[in-house]
N, C-alpha and C positions, 0 to 999 in steps of 0.2 A: 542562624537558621539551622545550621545542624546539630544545635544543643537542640535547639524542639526538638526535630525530627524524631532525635536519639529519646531525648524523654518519652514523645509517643506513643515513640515504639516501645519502646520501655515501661509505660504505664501500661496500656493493651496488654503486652503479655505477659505483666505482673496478673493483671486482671484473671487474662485469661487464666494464666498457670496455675491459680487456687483454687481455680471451679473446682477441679476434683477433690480437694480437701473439702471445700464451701460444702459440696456437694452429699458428701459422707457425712460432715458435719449435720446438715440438715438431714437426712436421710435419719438418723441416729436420733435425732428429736421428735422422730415419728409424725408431722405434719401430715396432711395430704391437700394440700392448696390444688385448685384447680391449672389445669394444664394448660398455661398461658403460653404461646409462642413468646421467645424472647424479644421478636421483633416487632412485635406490637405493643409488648411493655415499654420498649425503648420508646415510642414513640408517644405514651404518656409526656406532661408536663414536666419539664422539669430531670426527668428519670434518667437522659445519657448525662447530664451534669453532676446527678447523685454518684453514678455508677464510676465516674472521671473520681469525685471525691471517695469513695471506696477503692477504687482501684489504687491513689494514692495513699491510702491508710496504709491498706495491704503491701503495696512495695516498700514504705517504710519499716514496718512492723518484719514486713521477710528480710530485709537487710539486718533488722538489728539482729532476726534469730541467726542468720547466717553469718554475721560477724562471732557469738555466742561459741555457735560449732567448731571453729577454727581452733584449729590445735587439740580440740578434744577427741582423747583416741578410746576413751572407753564407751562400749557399745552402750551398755546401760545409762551413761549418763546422754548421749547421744540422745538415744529414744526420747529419755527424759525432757530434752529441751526442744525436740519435735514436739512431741506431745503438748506442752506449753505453748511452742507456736501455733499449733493449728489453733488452739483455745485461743489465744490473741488474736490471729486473723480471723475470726468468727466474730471473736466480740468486738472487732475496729468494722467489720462491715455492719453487724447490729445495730454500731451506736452512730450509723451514720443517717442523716435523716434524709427521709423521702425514700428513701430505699429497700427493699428487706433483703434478708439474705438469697432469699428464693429469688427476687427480683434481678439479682445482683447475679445468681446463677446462669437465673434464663439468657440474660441479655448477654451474660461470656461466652456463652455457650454459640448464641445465635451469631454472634460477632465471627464466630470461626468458620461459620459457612453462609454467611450473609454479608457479600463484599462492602456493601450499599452500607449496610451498618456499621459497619467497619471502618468505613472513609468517613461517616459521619463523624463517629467517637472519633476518632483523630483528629475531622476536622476542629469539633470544638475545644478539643484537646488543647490544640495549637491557638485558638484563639481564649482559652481560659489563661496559658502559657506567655501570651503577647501581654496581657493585661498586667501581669505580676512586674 
């Protein structure tokens, strides 16, 4: 039970923690999608289950850059393997389906001040988590 919990949590605030990159990321591709509250996209079909599987892209994809970083002390190569990571965590939420990146934005976003949603993605979290 507190492997879940810890994963949960762990998957949410991988989630969350990329929006800002996600965010930039898209912003930089010049989009302008209509301005979806995140909490209503969550509430599409299907969409907290995508965002559980993007969320876990993303926290695998940010461990491996961060294993990467370790030990490396030169600045330039640092940037270097950020720069790559943000590209990989963009393109593991892209190739996730039923999802877009924007989608994937709104709903992290909406997760940090939307308790309700919040306990949702967890909840199914944990029961995507039981199932494995």
């Amino acid at each position: 039970m507190e492997l879940k919990r810890y994963l949960s949590t762990t998957i949410l605030a991988a989630g969350l923690a990329m929006t800002p990159v996600l965010a930039s990321q898209a912003a930089a591709q010049a989009q302008a999608p209509a301005q979806v509250e995140g909490s209503e996209i969550a509430m599409e079909e299907g969409k907290i289950d995508a965002f559980i599987v993007a969320a876990l892209a993303v926290a695998e994809t940010r461990e491996a850059y961060i294993a990467q970083l370790e030990g490396v002390t030169d600045e330039e190569q640092q940037m270097a393997i950020v720069q790559e990571a943000d590209a990989a965590i963009l393109e593991a939420v892209e190739n996730t389906p039923d999802i877009s990146v924007d989608e994937y934005i709104a709903i992290g976003e909406a997760a940090t001040v939307d308790p309700e949603l919040a306990a949702q993605i967890d909840a199914r979290f944990a029961e995507t988590a039981g199932q494995e």
